[in-house]
C-alpha positions as CSV (number, residue, x, y, z in Angstrom):
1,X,-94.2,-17.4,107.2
2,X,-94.6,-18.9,110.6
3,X,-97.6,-19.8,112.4
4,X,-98.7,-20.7,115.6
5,X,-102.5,-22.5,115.9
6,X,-104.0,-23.3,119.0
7,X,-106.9,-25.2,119.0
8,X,-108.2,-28.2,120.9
9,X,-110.8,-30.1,118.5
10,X,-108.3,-32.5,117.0
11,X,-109.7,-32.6,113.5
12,X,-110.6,-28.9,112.7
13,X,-106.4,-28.7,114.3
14,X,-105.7,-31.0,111.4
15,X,-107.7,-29.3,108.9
16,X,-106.5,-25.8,109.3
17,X,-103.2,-27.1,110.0
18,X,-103.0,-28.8,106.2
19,X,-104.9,-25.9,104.7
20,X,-102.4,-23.4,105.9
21,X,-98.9,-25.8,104.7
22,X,-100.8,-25.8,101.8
23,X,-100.6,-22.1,101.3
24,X,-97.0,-22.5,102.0
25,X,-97.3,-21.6,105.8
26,X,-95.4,-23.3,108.2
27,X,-97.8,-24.2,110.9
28,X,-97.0,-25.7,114.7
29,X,-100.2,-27.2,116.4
30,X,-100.9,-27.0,119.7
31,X,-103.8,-28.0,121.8
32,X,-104.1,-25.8,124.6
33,X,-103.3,-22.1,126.0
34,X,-101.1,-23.3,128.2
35,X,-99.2,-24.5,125.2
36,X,-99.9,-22.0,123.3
37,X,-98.0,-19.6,126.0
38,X,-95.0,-21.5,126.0
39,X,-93.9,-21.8,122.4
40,X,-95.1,-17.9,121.7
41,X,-92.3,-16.9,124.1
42,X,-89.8,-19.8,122.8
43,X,-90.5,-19.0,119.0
44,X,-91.0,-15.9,116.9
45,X,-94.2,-16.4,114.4
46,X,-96.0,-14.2,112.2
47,X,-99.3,-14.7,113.4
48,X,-100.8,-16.5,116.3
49,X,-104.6,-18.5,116.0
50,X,-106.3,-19.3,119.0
51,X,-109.1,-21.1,120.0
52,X,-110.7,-19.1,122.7
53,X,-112.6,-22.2,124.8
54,X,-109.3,-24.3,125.5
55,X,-108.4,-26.9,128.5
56,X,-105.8,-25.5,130.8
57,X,-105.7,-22.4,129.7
58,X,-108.4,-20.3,127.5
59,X,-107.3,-18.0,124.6
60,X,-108.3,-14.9,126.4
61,X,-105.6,-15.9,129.5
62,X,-103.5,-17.2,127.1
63,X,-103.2,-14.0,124.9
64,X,-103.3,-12.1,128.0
65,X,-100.0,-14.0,128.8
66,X,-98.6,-13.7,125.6
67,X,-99.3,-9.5,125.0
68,X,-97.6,-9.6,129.0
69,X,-94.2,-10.8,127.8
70,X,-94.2,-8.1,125.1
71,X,-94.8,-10.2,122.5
72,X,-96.4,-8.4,119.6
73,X,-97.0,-11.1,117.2
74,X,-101.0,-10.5,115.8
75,X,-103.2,-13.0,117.1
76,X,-106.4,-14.2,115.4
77,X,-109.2,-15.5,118.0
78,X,-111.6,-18.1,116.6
79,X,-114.6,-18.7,118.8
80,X,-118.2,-20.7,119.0
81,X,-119.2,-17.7,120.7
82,X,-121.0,-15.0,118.2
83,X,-122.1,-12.1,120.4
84,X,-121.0,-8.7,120.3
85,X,-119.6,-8.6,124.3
86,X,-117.6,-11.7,123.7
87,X,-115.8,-10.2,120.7
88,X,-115.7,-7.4,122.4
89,X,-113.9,-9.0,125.1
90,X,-111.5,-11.0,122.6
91,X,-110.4,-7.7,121.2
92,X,-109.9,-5.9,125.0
93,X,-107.7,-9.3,126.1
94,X,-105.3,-8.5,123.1
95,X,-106.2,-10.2,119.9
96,X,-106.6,-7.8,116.5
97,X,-109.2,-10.3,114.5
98,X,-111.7,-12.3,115.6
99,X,-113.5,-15.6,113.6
100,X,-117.1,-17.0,114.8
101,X,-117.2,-20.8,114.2
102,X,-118.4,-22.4,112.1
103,X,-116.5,-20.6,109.3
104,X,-115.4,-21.4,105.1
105,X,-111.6,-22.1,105.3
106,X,-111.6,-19.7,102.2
107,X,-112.6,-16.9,104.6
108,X,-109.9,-18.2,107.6
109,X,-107.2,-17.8,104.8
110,X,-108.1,-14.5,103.8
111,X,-108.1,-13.4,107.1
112,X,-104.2,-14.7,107.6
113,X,-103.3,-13.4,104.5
114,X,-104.4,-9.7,105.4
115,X,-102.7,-10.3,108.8
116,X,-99.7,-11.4,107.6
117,X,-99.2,-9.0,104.6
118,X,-100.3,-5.6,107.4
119,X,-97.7,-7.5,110.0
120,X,-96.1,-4.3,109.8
121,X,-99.1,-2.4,111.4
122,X,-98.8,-4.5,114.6
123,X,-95.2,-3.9,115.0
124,X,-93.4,-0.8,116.4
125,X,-91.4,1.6,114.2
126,X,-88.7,1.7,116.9
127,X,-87.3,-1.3,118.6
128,X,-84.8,-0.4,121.7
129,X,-82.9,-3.4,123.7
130,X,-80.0,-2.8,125.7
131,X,-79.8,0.8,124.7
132,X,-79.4,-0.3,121.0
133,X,-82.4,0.8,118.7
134,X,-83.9,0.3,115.4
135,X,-86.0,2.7,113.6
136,X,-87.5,0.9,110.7
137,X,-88.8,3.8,109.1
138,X,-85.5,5.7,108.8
139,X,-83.8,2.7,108.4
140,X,-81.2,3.5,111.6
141,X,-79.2,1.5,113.9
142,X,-78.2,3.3,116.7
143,X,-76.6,3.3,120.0
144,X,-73.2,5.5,120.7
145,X,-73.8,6.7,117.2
146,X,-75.5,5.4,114.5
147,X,-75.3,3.9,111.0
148,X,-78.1,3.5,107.9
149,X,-79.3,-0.1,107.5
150,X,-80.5,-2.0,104.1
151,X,-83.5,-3.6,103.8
152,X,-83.1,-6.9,104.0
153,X,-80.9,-6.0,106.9
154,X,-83.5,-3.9,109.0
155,X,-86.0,-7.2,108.5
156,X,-82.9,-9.3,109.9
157,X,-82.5,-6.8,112.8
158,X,-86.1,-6.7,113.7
159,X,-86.5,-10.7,113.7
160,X,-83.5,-10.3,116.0
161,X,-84.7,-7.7,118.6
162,X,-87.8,-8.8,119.0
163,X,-86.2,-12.0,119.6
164,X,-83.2,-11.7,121.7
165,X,-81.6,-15.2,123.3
166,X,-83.6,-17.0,120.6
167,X,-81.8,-19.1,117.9
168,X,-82.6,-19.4,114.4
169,X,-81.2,-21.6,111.8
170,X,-79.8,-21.0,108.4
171,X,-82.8,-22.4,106.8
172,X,-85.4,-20.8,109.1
173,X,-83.7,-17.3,108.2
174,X,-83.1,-18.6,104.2
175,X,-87.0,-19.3,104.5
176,X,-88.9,-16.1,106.3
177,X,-86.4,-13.6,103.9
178,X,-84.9,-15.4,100.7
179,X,-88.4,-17.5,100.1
180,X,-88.6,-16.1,96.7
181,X,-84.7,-16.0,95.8
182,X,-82.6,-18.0,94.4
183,X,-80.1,-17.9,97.9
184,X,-77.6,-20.3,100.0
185,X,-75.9,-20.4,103.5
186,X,-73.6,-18.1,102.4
187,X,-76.2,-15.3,101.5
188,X,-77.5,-15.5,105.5
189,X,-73.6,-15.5,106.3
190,X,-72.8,-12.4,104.2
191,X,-76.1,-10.4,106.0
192,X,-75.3,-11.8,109.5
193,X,-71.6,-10.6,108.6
194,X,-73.0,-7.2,107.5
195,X,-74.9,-6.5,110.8
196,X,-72.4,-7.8,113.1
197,X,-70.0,-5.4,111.9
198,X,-72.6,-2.3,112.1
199,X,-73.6,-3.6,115.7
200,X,-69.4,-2.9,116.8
201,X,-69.9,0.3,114.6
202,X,-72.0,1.8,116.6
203,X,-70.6,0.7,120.0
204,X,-73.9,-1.8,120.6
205,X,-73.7,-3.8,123.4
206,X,-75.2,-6.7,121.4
207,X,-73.7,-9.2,119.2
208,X,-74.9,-12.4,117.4
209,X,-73.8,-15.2,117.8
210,X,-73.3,-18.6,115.5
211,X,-71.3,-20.2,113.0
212,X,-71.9,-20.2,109.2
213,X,-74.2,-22.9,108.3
214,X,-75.6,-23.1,111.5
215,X,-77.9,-21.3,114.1
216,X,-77.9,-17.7,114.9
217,X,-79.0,-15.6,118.2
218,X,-78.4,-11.8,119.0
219,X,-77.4,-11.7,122.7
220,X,-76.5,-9.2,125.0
221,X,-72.2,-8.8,124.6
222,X,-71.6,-9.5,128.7
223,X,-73.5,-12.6,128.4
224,X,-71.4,-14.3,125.6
């Protein structure tokens, strides 16, 4: 799983960072909201950390930014500040946790891992882009018509329409959904295969894009 972490004291950045590979996350470290902004809209991650008293941009303007583009991704704020308003006020800007400093790593990584494994919670049960949508409960792709998905096929559709025009390698996808699978290049290639035939099935006007082996990005049909 992916993570973002915002945070502009260099060593606790380094600290949480290592903590968090070593749990097998994959972490990218930033050092202020601004920053923080700018790769949550140019990558999809599975949870967002941010510091709330940043240079350039707080966390509370930065997740402001971030829930404004429609990006859903669960945010975790962690704060030197420890009254109730300014929780409070974390919570109201658009975070869903919130961590007083100073806090035991133990308890920071037991907070991700409840985030992570209830991801599902913060995300919608139907996606719709371009008149295409995805109901992950009934397991539906639909646009003219409509066709039943798999499930490894509705995760690969969801990382997809909540992330249209944005690429993602073979090993990127071989890492978020065949983690814990013996899998290749030509596992992705069969499931991108899969779903861009059930995306002309149902007359979407989507398609991805890519070569096997290489990078993959579901874009609207006109624009290709």
């Amino acid at each position: 799983m992916k993570i973002l972490l915002a945070e502009d004291e260099t060593d606790l950045a380094e600290v949480i960072k290592a903590m968090l590979e070593h749990s097998s996350y994959t972490v990218d470290a930033v050092e202020n909201g601004a920053l923080a902004v700018e790769h949550a809209r140019s990558n999809a991650y599975d949870l967002i950390i941010l510091d709330i008293m940043m240079p350039v941009m707080t966390g509370l303007e930065a997740v402001k930014e971030i829930r404004a583009h429609g990006i859903l991704t669960p945010v975790l704020f962690l704060s030197a500040k420890a009254e109730v308003d300014d929780r409070i006020n974390g919570l109201d800007a658009g975070a869903d946790d919130y961590l007083t400093k100073p806090f035991a790593m133990g308890e920071l990584l037991a907070r991700v891992r409840a985030m992570t494994r209830r991801r599902a919670d913060y995300s919608p049960r139907v996606i719709t882009l371009h008149e295409v949508s995805l109901d992950t409960e009934k397991a539906e792709l639909s646009c003219k018509n409509t066709i039943s998905l798999a499930a490894k096929e509705i995760r690969l559709m969801e990382l997809f329409m909540n992330n249209p025009d944005l690429e993602f390698t073979t090993d990127d996808l071989l890492e978020r959904f065949w983690h814990d699978e013996k899998a290749d290049s030509d596992a992705v290639w069969m499931y991108i295969s899969f779903l861009r035939n059930k995306l002309k099935s149902v007359g979407a006007p989507l398609a991805i894009i890519g070569e096997e082996g290489g990078s993959y990005c579901l874009r609207k049909a006109s624009l290709i």
